[in-house]
N, C-alpha and C positions, 0 to 999 in steps of 0.2 A: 216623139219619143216619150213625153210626160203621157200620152194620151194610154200608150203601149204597157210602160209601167204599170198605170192606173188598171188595167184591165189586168194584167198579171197577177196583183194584189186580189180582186174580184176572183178570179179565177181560184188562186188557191184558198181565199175565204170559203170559197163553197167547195172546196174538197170534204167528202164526206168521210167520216170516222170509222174506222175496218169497224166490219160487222162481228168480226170472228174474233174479237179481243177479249182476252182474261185480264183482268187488274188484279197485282198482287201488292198488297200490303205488310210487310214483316208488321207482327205484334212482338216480337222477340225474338234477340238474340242475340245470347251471350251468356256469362255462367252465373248459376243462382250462388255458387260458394265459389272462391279461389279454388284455384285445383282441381275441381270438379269438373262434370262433362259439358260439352258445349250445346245447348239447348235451342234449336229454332222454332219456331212456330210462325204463321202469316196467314192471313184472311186471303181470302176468294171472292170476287167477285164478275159474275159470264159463268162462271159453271157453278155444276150440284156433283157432278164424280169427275173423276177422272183421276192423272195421274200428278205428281209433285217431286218433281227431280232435283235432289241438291249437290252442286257441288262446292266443295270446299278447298280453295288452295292457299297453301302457305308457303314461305321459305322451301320447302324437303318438296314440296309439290300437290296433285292435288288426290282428290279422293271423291267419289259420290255415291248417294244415296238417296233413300227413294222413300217416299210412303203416297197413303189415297189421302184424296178431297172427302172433305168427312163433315155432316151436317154439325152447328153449333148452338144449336137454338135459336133458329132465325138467320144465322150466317153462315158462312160455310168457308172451312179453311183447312188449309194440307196438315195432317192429321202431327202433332208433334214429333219430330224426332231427336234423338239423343245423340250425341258423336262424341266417343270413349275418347279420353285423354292419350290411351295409346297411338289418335293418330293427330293429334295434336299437336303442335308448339310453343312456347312462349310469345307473343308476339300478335301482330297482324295477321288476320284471315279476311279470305276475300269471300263471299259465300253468295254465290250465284244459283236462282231459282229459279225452273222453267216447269211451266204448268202444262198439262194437255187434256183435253177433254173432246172426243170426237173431233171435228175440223176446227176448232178453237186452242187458241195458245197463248200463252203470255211471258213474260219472264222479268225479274228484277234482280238488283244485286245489294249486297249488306256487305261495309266492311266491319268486324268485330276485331276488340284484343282480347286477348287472353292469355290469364297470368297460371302460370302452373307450380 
């Protein structure tokens, strides 16, 4: 049985790491002023285009939005986007990001508050 484990362990040490992975990074998120609009940005890295899907749910429910993978001088991240306090709440946001770019994908999540 020790022998069985032992090789188990072996086994998935050498599982190798999807080839088609995007890593995302949030650089921010959250408001530059109280009341103001909710600002994402996040680094790229596995792709140079592609697409950068965000969704945002709160309390009242969720909402998404979009923009491109956009060079940064040397790094490359989903291009900033804005989200109007009209669909906002006071409170916890959950902000969930899915990248695509040809057969590659990725996705992370941020949770933010925000005071309105």
């Amino acid at each position: 049985e020790g022998d069985a484990l032992k090789q188990e362990l072996i086994n998935n040490s050498n599982t190798k790491t999807e080839k088609n992975a995007v890593n995302i990074t949030f650089a921010f998120a959250g408001q530059e002023t109280m009341g103001g609009p909710l600002l994402i940005e996040a680094f790229v890295n596995g792709a140079s285009s592609g697409n950068c899907n965000f969704k945002v749910v709160n309390n009242l429910g969720s909402k998404e939005y979009s923009s491109n993978i956009i060079s940064t001088g040397g790094a490359y991240a989903c291009s900033r986007i804005s989200i109007p306090v009209s669909d906002l709440t006071s409170g916890s946001h959950r902000v969930f990001l899915t990248v695509s770019s040809g057969s590659m994908s990725g996705s992370a999540e941020q949770q933010v508050e925000v005071s309105l």
